[in-house]
N, C-alpha and C positions, 0 to 999 in steps of 0.2 A: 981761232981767228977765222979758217974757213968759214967754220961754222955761222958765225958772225954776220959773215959777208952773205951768207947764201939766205940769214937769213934775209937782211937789209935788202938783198937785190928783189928776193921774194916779194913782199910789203912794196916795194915801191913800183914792182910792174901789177900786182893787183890794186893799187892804189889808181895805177894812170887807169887802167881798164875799169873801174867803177867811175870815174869822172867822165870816160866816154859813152859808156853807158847810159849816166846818167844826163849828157847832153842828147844823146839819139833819144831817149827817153821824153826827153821834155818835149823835143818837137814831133816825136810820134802821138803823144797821147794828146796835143790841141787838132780837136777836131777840121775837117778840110771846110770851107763853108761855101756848098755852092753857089751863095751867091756872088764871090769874088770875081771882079773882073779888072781889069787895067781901070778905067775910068773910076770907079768908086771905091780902089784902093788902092791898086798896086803904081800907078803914074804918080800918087803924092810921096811913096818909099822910093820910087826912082828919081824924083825933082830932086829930092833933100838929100838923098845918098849918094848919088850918082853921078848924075849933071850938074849941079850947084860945087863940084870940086872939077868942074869940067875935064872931066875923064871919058863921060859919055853925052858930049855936047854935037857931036855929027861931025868933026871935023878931023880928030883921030881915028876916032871909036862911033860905031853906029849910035845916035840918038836915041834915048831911052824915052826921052818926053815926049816920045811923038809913039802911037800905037805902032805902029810899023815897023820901026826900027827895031822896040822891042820886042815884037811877038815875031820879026825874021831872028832876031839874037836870040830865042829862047831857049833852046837846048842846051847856050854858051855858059847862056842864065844859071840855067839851073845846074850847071857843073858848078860853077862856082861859086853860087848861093849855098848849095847844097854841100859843099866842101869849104867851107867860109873863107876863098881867095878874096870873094869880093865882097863889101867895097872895099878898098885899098885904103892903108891908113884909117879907120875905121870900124867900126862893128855894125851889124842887122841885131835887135832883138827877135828872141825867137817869134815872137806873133808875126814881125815883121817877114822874117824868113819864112815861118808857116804858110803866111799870105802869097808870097813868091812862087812859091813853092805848089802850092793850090792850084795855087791860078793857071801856073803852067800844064800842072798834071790834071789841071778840068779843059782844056782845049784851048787856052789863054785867049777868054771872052775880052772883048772889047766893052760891051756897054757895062 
């Protein structure tokens, strides 16, 4: 019965540890693409994700629709983009987080 259990416990923490794996995986291996910048990508993932659930509409929480607001938030950003807190009630697909993600660790261009 020990036996049983040790191994069941086995299998099911190598199990969670290939699923996380395989998430750090998937957003490691989409390339960063320099030309990311707020305005030609990343302000349409913060309209729909973020602001349109007015979470980050300027009145609680810093404005994401507006360049400013987001690229003074960005390190808040990318804690929790990067640890999937945010958005709330919600998911990022990886491209989209990727995008996030980029954009901040390329100097979170504007144009």
């Amino acid at each position: 019965m020990k036996l049983l259990l040790a191994v069941f416990f086995a299998l099911l923490f190598m199990g969670c540890k290939k699923t996380e794996q395989a998430q750090n995986k998937t957003l490691t291996t989409i390339s960063c693409d320099s030309l990311i910048s707020y305005n030609n990508r990343v302000k349409a993932i913060f309209v729909s994700n973020c602001t349109a659930s007015s979470c980050h509409d300027g009145v609680d929480l810093p404005s994401l629709s507006e360049y400013n607001g987001a690229r003074d938030a960005s390190q808040q950003i990318r804690t929790a983009v990067a640890n999937r807190v945010m958005p709330k009630n919600s998911t990022l697909s990886d491209l989209d987080r990727a995008a996030i993600l980029c954009w901040i660790d390329s100097g979170a261009k504007s144009n």
